[in-house]
DRENPA-3360 file (N, C-alpha, C; in nm, 2 decimals, always signed):
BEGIN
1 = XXXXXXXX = +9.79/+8.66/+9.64/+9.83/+8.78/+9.72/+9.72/+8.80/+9.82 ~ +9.75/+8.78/+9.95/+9.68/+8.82/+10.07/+9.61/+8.98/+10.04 ~ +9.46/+9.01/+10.11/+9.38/+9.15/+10.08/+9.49/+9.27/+10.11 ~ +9.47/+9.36/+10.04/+9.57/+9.47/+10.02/+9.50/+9.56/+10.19 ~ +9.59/+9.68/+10.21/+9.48/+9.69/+10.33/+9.56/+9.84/+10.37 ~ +9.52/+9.96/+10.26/+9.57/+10.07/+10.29/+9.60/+10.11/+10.37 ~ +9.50/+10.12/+10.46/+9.46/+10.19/+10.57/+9.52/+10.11/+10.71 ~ +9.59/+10.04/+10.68/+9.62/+9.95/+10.84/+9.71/+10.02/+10.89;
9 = XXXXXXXX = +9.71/+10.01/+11.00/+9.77/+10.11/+11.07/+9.88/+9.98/+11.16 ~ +9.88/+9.88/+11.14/+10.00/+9.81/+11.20/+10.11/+9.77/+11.12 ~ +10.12/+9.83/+11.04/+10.23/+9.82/+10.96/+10.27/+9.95/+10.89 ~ +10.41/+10.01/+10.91/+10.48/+10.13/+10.83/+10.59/+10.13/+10.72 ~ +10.55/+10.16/+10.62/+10.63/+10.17/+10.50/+10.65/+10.31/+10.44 ~ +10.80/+10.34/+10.45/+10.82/+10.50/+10.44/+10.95/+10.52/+10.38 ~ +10.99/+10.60/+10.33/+10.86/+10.68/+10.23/+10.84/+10.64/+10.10 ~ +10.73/+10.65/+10.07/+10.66/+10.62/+9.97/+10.52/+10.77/+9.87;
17 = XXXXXXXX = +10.62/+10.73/+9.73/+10.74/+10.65/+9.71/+10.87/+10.67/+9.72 ~ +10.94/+10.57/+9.72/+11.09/+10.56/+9.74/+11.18/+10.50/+9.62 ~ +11.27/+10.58/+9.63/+11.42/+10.59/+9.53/+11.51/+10.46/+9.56 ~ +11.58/+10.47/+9.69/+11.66/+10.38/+9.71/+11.61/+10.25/+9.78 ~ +11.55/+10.31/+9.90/+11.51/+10.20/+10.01/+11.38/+10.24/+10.11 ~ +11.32/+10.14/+10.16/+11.23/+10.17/+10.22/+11.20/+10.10/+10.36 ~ +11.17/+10.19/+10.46/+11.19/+10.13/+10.61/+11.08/+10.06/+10.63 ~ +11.06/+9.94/+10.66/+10.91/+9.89/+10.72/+10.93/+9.83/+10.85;
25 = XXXXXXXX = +10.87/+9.88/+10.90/+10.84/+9.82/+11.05/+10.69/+9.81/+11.07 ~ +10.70/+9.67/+11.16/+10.53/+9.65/+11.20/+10.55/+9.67/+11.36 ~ +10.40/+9.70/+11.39/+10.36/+9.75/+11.50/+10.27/+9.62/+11.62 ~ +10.33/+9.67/+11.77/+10.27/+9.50/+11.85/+10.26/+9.38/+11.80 ~ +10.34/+9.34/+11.67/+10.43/+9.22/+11.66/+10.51/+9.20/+11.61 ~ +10.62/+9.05/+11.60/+10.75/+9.02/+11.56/+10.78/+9.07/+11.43 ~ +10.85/+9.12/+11.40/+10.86/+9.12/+11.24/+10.93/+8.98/+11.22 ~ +10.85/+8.86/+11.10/+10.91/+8.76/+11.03/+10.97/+8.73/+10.91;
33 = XXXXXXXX = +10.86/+8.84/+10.82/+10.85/+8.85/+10.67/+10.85/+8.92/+10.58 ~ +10.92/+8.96/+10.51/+10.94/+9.06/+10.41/+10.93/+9.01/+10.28 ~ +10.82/+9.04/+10.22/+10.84/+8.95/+10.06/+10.80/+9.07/+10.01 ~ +10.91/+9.09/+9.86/+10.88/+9.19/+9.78/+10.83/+9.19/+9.63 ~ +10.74/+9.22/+9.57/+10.62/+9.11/+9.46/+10.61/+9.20/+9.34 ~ +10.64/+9.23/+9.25/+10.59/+9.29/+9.11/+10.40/+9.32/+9.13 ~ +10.35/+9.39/+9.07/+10.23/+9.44/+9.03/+10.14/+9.29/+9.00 ~ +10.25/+9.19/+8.91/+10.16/+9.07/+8.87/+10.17/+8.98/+8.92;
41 = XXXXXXXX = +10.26/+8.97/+9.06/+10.25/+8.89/+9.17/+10.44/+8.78/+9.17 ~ +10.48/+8.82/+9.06/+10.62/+8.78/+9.09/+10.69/+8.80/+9.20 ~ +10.72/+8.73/+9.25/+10.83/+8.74/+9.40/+10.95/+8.77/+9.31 ~ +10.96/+8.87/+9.41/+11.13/+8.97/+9.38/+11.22/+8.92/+9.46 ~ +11.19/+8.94/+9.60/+11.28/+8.93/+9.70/+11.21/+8.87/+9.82 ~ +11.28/+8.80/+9.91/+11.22/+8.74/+10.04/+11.29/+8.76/+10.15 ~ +11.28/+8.85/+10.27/+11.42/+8.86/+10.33/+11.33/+8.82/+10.48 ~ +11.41/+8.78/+10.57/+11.35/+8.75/+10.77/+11.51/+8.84/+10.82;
49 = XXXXXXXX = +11.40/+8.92/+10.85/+11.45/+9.04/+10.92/+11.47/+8.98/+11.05 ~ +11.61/+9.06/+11.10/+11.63/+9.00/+11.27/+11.62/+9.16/+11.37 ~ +11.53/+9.20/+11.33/+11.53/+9.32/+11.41/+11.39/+9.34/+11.36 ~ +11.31/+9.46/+11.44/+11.13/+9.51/+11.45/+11.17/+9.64/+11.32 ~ +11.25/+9.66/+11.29/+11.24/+9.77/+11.18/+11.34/+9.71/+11.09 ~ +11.30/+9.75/+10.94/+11.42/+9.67/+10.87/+11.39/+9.77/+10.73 ~ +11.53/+9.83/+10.67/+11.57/+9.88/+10.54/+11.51/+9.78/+10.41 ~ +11.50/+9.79/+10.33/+11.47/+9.73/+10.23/+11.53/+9.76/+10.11;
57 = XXXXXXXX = +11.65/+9.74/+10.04/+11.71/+9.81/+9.93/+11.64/+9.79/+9.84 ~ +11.58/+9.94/+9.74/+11.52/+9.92/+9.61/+11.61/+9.95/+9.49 ~ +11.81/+9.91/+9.53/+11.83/+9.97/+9.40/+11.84/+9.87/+9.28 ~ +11.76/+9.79/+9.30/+11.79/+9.69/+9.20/+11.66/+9.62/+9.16 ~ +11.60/+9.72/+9.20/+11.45/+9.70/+9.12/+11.45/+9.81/+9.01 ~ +11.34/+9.78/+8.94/+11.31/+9.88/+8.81/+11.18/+10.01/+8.88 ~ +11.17/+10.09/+8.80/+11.08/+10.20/+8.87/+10.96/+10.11/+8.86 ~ +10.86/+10.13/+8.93/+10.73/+10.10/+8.92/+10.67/+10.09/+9.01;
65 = XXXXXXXX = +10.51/+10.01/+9.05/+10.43/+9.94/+9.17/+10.49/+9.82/+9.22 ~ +10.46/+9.82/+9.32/+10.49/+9.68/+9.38/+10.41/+9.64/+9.50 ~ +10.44/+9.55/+9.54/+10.35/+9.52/+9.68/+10.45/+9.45/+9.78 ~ +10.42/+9.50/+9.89/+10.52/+9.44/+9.99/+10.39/+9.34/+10.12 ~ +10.49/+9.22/+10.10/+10.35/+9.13/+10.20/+10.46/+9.17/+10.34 ~ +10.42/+9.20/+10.44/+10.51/+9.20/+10.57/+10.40/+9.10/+10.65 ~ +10.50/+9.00/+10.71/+10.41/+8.93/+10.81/+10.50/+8.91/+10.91 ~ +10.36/+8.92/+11.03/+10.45/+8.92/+11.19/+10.41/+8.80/+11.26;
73 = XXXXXXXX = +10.37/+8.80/+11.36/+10.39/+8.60/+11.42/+10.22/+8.63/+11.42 ~ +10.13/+8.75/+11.39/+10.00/+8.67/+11.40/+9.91/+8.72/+11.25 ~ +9.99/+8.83/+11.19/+9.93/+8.84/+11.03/+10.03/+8.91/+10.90 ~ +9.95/+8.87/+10.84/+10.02/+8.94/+10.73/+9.98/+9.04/+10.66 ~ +9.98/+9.18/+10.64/+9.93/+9.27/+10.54/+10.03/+9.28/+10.43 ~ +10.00/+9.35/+10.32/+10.00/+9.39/+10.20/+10.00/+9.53/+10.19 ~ +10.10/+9.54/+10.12/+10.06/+9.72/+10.10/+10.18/+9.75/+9.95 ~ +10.11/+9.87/+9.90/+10.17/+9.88/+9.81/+10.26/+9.99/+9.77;
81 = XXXXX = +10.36/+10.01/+9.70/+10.47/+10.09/+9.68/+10.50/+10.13/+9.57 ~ +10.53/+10.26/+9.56/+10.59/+10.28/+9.42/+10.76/+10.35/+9.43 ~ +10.83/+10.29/+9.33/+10.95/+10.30/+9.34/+10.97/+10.35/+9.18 ~ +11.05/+10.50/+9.26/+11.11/+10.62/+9.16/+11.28/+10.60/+9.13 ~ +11.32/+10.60/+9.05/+11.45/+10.62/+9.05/+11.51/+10.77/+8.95;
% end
């Protein structure tokens, strides 16, 4: 897992936490990558978004932490989520 990175302000994940779904969009670059990871680093989901903001359905995850890696054409952050149902 690439450094986690609270505080980055080029990437938005909202709201958190979230029930159903969660909007992430990154900021001054492409969106490529959406990977969605369990607490112990399991890949859940992998989606290449074709648009700068993109839904993310959580109904088919279980409640908990997770981490979402978003990468755009020059990085990737990490950030983390918790999903309520």
């Amino acid at each position: 897992i690439d450094a986690v990175e609270p505080n980055s302000d080029q990437v938005s994940i909202y709201p958190n936490p979230a029930s159903d779904f969660v909007t992430i969009a990154i900021h001054g670059q492409e969106l490529k990558q959406i990977v969605l990871m369990q607490a112990d680093g399991k890949l859940l989901k992998t989606v290449q978004p074709q648009q700068a903001t993109y839904e993310l359905d959580l109904n088919d995850v279980n409640a908990g932490m997770y981490f979402i890696r978003v990468s755009g054409n020059r990085e990737s952050i990490v950030k983390k989520i918790v999903v309520t149902h």
